[in-house]
PLY file of the C-alpha trace (Angstrom):
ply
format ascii 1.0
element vertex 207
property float x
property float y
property float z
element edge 206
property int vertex1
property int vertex2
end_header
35.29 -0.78 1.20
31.37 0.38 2.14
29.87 -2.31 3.98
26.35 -2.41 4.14
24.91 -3.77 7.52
21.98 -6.11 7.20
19.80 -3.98 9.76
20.52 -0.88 8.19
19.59 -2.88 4.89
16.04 -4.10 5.67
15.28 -0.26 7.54
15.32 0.57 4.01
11.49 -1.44 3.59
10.44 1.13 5.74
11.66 4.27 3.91
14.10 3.51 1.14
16.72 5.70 1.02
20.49 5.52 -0.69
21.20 2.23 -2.50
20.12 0.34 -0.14
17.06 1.68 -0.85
17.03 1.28 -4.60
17.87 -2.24 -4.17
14.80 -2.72 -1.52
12.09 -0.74 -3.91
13.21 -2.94 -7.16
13.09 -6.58 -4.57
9.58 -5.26 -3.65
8.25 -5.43 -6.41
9.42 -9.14 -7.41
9.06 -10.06 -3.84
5.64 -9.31 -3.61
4.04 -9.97 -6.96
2.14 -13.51 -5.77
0.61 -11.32 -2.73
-0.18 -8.94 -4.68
-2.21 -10.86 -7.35
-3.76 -12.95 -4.56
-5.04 -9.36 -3.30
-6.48 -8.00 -6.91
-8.31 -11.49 -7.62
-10.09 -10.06 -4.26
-11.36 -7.04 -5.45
-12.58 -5.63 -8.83
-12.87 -2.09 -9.27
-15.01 -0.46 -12.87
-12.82 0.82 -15.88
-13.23 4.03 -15.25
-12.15 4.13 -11.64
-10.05 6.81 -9.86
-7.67 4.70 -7.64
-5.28 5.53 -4.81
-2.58 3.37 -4.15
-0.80 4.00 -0.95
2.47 3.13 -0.13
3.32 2.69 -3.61
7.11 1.41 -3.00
8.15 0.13 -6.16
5.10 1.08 -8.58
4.43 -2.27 -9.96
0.51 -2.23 -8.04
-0.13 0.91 -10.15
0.93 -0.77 -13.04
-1.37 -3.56 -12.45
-4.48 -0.87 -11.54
-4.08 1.23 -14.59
-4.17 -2.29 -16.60
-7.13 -3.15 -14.70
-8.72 0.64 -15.55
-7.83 1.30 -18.60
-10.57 4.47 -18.72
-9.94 5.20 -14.89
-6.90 7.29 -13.20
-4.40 5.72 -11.06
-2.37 7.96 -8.33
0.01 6.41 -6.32
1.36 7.63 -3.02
4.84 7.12 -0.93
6.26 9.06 1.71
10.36 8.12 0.30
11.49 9.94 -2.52
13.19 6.95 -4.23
9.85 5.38 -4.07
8.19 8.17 -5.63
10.95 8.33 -8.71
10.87 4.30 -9.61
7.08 3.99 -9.23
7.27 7.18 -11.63
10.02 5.39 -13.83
7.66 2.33 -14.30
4.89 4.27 -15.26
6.69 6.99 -17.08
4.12 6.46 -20.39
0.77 6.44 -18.47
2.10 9.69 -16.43
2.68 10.60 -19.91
-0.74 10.22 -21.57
-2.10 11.68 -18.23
-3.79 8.78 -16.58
-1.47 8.52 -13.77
0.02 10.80 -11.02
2.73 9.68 -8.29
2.93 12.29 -5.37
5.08 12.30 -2.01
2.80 11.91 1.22
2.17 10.49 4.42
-0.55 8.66 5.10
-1.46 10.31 8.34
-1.96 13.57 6.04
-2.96 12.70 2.41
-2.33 15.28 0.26
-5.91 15.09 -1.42
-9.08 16.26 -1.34
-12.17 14.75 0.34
-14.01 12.11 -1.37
-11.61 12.00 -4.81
-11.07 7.84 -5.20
-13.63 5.05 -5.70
-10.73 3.06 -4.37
-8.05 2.96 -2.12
-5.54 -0.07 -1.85
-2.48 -0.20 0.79
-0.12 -3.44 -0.06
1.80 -4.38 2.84
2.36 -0.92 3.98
0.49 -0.46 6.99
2.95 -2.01 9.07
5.08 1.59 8.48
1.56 3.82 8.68
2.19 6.41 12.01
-1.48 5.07 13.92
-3.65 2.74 12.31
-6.98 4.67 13.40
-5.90 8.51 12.15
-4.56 7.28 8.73
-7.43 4.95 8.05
-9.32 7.50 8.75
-7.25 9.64 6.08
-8.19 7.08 3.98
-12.03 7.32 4.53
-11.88 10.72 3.77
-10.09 10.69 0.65
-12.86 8.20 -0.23
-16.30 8.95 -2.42
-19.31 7.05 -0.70
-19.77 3.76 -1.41
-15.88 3.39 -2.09
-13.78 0.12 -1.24
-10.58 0.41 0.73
-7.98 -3.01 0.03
-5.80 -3.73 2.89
-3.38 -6.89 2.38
-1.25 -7.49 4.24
0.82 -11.10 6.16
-0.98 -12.22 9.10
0.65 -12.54 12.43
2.74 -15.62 12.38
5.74 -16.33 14.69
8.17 -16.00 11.28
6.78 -12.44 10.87
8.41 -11.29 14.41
11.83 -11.27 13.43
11.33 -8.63 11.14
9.42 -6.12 13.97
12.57 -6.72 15.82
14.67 -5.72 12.62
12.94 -2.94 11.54
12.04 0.20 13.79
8.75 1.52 13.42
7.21 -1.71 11.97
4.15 -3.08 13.65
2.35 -6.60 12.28
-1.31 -5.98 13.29
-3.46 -8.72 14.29
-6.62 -9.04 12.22
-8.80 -7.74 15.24
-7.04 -5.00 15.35
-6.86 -3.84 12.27
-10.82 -4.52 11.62
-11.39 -2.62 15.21
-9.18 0.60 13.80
-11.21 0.57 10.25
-15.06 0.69 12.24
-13.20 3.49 14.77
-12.48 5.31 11.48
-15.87 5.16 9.86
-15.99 2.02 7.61
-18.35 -0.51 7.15
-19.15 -3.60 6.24
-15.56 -4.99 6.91
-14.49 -8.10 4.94
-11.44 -10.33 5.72
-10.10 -13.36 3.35
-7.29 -15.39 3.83
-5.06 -17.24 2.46
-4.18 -19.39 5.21
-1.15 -21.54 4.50
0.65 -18.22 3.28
-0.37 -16.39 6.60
-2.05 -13.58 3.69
-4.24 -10.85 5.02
-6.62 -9.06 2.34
-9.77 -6.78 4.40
-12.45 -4.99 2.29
-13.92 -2.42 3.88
-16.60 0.33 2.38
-17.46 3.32 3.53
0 1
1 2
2 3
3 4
4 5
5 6
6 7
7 8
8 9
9 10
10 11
11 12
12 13
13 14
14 15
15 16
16 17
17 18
18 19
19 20
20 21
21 22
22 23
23 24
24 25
25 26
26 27
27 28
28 29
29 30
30 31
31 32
32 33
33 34
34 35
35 36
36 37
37 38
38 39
39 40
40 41
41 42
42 43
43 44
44 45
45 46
46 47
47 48
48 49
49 50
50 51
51 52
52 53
53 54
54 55
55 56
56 57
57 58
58 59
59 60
60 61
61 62
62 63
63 64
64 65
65 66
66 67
67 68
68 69
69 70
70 71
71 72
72 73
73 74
74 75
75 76
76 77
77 78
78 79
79 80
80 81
81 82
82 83
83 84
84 85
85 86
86 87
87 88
88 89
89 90
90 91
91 92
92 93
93 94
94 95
95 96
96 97
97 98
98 99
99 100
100 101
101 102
102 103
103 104
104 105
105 106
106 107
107 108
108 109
109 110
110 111
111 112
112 113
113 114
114 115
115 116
116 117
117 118
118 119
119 120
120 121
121 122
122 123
123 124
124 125
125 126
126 127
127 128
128 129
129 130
130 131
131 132
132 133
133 134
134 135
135 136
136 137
137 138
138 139
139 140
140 141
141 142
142 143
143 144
144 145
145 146
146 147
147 148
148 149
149 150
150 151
151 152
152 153
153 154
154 155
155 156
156 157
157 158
158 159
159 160
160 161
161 162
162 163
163 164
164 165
165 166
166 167
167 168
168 169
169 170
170 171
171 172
172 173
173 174
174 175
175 176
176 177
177 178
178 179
179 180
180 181
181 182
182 183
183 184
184 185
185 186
186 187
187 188
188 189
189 190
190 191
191 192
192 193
193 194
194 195
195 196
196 197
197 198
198 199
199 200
200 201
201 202
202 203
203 204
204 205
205 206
């Protein structure tokens, strides 16, 4: 009998892969629907919007974008291939009617051109991103002028340590740092709102 280890289990938030990671992508996106809706009552993008969600995991945030532009584009972005297929698998009919596009990338080195998306949105991902500084500034590039970049994210509680300790290559930033790495990469006017008794994170930042 296959025994999963618990360790090897929650690796999987940071690149699902296998079952494990099948399991992981479908929990993420039950797991983090309140978080999520607490981030898009923070920002409201036009109709027509092109919109970049990175780190898609399990799709359901592009789901929720293309409601929320039903004239605009949606493309989300993961760098696991079992993210990639269920975010596509969720959004099969608006890949369909061609208002949607799921790609594989890294956020380090997006695999778009300069100044495509009026807005970018990253739920709970950057914990996983390879250097805060070069991939937000990925992201600033990939956005037009005048563009708003979501980042939500948990705030550093004690709680949240357990889980760097669990999971290699995952980093909780402090809100400091995180606004420090966005101005370093070229964005401005840098908003953070919290939902304090959750420890939630969301910053707005334009470029």
């Amino acid at each position: 009998e296959t025994e999963v280890h618990p360790m090897s289990f929650f690796q999987n938030t940071c690149k699902p892969s296998g079952l494990g990671g099948r399991l992981m992508v479908k929990m993420m996106n039950s797991g983090h629907a309140k978080l999520a809706d607490w981030g898009f009552s923070q920002i409201q993008a036009k109709a027509d919007a092109r919109v970049l969600d990175a780190g898609c995991g399990g799709g359901a945030n592009v789901a929720v974008w293309l409601k929320q532009c039903p004239k605009g584009r949606v493309t989300g972005m993961d760098y696991s291939e079992i993210s990639v297929a269920e975010t596509r698998k969720i959004n099969d009919a608006a890949i369909k009617a061609g208002r949607c596009d799921v790609v594989q990338g890294n956020a380090a080195a997006m695999p778009f051109q300069a100044e495509t998306f009026d807005v970018v949105s990253a739920f709970e991902t950057v914990y996983f991103w390879p250097g805060l500084e070069a991939c937000f500034a990925e992201v600033n590039r990939v956005m037009k002028r005048g563009g708003m970049f979501m980042n939500e994210c948990d705030g550093t509680n004690a709680a949240d340590e357990k889980w760097q300790k669990m999971i290699d290559g995952m980093r909780i930033y402090p809100e400091e740092e995180l606004r420090a790495a966005l101005e370093k990469a070229g964005f401005t006017e840098i908003e953070s709102r919290r939902e304090t008794k959750k420890h939630w994170l969301c910053m707005l930042a334009k470029k």
